[in-house]
C-alpha positions, 0 to 999 in steps of 0.5 A, a space after each residue: 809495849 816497852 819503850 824504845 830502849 829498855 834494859 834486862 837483867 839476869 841469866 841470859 840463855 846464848 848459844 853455848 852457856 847461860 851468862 849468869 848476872 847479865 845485862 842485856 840492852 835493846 834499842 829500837 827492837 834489836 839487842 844492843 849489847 850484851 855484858 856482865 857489866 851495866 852498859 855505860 851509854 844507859 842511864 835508865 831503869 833495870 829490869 831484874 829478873 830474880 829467877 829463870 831465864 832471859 831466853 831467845 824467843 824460838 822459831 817453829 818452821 812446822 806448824 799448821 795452826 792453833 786457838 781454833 784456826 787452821 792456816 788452811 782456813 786461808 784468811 787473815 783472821 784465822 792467821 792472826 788467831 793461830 799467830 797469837 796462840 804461839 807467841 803466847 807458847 814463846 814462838 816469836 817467828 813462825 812458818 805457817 805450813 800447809 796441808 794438802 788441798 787444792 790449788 786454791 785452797 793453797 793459794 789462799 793460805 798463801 794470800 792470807 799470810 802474805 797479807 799478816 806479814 806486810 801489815 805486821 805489828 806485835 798485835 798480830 802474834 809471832 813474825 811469819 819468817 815465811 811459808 812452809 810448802 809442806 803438802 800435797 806432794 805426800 806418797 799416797 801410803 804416807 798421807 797421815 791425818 791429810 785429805 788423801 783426796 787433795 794429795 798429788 805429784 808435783 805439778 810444775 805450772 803449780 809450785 813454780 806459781 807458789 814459788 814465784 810468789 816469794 815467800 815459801 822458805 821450806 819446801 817438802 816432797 815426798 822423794 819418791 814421787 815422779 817429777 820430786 827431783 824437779 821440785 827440790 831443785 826449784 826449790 832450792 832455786 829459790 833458796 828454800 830448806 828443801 825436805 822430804 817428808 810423808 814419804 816411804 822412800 828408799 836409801 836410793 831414792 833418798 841419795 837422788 833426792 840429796 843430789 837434787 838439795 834434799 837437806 831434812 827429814 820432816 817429823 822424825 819417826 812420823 809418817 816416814 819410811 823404816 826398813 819395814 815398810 820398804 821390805 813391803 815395798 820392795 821385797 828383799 833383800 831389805 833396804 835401807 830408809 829414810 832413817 838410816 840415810 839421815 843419820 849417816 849423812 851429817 849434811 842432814 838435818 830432822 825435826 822431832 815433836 817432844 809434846 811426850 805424845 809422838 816420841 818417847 825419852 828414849 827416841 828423843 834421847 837417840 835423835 838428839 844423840 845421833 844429830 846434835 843440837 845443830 842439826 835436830 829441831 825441834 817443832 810443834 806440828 801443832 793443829 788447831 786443837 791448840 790451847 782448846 778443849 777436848 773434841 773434833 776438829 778439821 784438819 786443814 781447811 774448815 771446809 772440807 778438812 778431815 776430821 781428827 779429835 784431840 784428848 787435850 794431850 794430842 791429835 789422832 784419828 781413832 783406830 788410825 794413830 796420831 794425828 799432829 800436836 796440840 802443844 806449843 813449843 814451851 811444850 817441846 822445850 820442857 819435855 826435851 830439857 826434862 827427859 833427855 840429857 841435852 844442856 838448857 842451851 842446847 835444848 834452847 838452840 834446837 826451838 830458835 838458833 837451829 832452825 833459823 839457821 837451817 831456813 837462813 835467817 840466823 843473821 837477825 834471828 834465833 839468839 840473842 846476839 848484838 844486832 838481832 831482833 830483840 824477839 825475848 822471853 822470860 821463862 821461869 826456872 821450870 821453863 814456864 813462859 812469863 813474859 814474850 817480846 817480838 821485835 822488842 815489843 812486849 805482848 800482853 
């Protein structure tokens, strides 16, 4: 761990540019001051870094698990575990996101988390920043790898429980489930980010679910609806999806997996094309095959979650498609950087500023700015993770 008050300098990555030959100084965990010149109030020794980049830590609100555990798992210990492994791919603030499953299974997951987070120190890996209530509102054409069994329409007596516990920050539903109107607005109630996604629902169903605080898409192209998948459903004439709805509404925001598994350069291309660096995240939808070796794993709970293999470059079910990533975020930030034309800070604002500013946490976290959590890494010039600090202290 640094001491209190410690300075840096290098490049530093902010929202726009990367400031070239920058000092930037924290004190008691948050950044102090930012400058091309050394701060006169500090007297102390510099840290510089020759090569690379001073980066804000990022900030993955998709995440199921990593290192072996599963959030699902529902116990401290496998929360730690997966925090840990993510703070180690630079993740430093994290939405520990659920699977379907039971009302218990649910509500274990959430007691689990709730209890990392009070008694939070660096130890524990990245900061939870809250739950991500992802599962089990999914349509049932749209589970994916998730238990079919464990899916269902929103139960109000159930999410308004979870609600009430006061740490969900993003809630999904699949939009076109009975009772999904009534879910988005007590979510919003509540001051979630407030999705849709493992869904295949129409334009239509999407404008009501806008109307009711729908603001993003989950995993762009995954397990979402197209103009194909409707005209099953619907006949003709053909209707517009989820797709269409997202990329002509700016209000909206949406997510990609860049583990160059999910979605090729060019779609990553277009996604970023389409919505910019302010309204496209990027996540890691990462599974507990996360940094372990090739084999089977559960997903979700490791009681009763189905099970998926991982090849070590990412999850699927044989005969079936894929199945989440097994990458971290360092992951998704090289790819983006080296197969689509966006800048280094726009690469760098899609895994930190974006989503925190899209679940409301950009007042404290996501850039490096005077007044922010000091939640620090030092990359490599090849975007390689050398060094992570949370809240000003170091992991090692």
């Amino acid at each position: 761990m640094w001491s209190a008050i410690f300075c840096l300098h290098g490049s530093v990555i902010t929202p726009d540019v990367v400031l070239n030959n920058a000092f930037l100084l924290v004190e008691n965990g948050k950044i102090a001051a930012i400058s091309t010149r050394r701060p006169s109030s500090y007297g102390g020794a510099v840290t510089h870094i020759q090569s690379g980049y001073i980066s804000p830590g990022f900030v993955d609100i998709h995440v199921h698990g990593g290192a072996g555990a599963n959030y699902m798992d529902g116990n401290m210990e496998a929360v730690r575990r997966a925090n840990l492994a993510h703070l180690r791919h630079g993740t430093t603030t994290i939405f520990p996101t659920t699977t379907t499953g039971s009302t218990a299974q649910l509500s274990s997951m959430i007691q689990a988390c709730s209890g990392v987070r009070e008694r939070w120190s660096a130890a524990d890996g990245a900061y939870i920043g809250g739950i991500h209530f992802y599962g089990p509102y999914f349509a049932v054409e749209n589970v994916g790898c998730h238990s079919l069994e464990s899916r269902r329409d929103p139960i109000a007596e159930e999410y308004d429980y979870f609600f009430s516990l006061n740490i969900i920050r993003v809630a999904t539903c699949a939009a076109e489930l009975p009772g999904s109107e009534g879910f988005y607005r007590t979510a919003r109630k509540h001051g979630c980010l407030v999705t849709c996604g493992h869904s295949n629902a129409s334009w239509a169903e999407m404008k009501r679910a806008f109307d009711a605080g729908v603001r993003h898409v989950d995993h762009f192209w995954s397990a979402m609806s197209s103009v194909t998948s409707l005209r099953a459903r619907f006949g003709t004439p053909m209707q517009a999806s989820m797709e269409q709805f997202v990329l002509a509404h700016g209000e909206m925001s949406t997510e990609v997996i860049a583990d160059g598994q999910h979605l090729s350069p060019e779609l990553l291309e277009f996604a970023f094309q389409m919505k910019g660096a302010s309204r496209l995240l990027l996540v890691t939808d990462s599974n507990r095959a996360l940094d372990m070796p090739p084999g089977k794993y559960r997903f979700g709970s490791s009681e009763d979650g189905p099970w998926i293999e991982s090849d070590g470059k990412v999850g699927f079910v044989p005969g079936r498609g894929l199945a989440s990533s097994v990458k971290g975020m360092d992951t998704m930030v090289r790819t983006m950087a080296g197969r689509t034309s966006a800048t280094l800070p726009d690469v760098i604002r899609m895994a930190s500023l974006t989503p925190a500013e899209r679940i409301g946490i950009a007042d404290e976290s996501g850039s490096l700015e005077v007044g922010k959590w000091a939640d620090l890494l030092i990359l490599s010039s090849t975007l390689e993770i050398e060094r992570v600090f949370v809240r000003g202290q170091e992991y090692h």
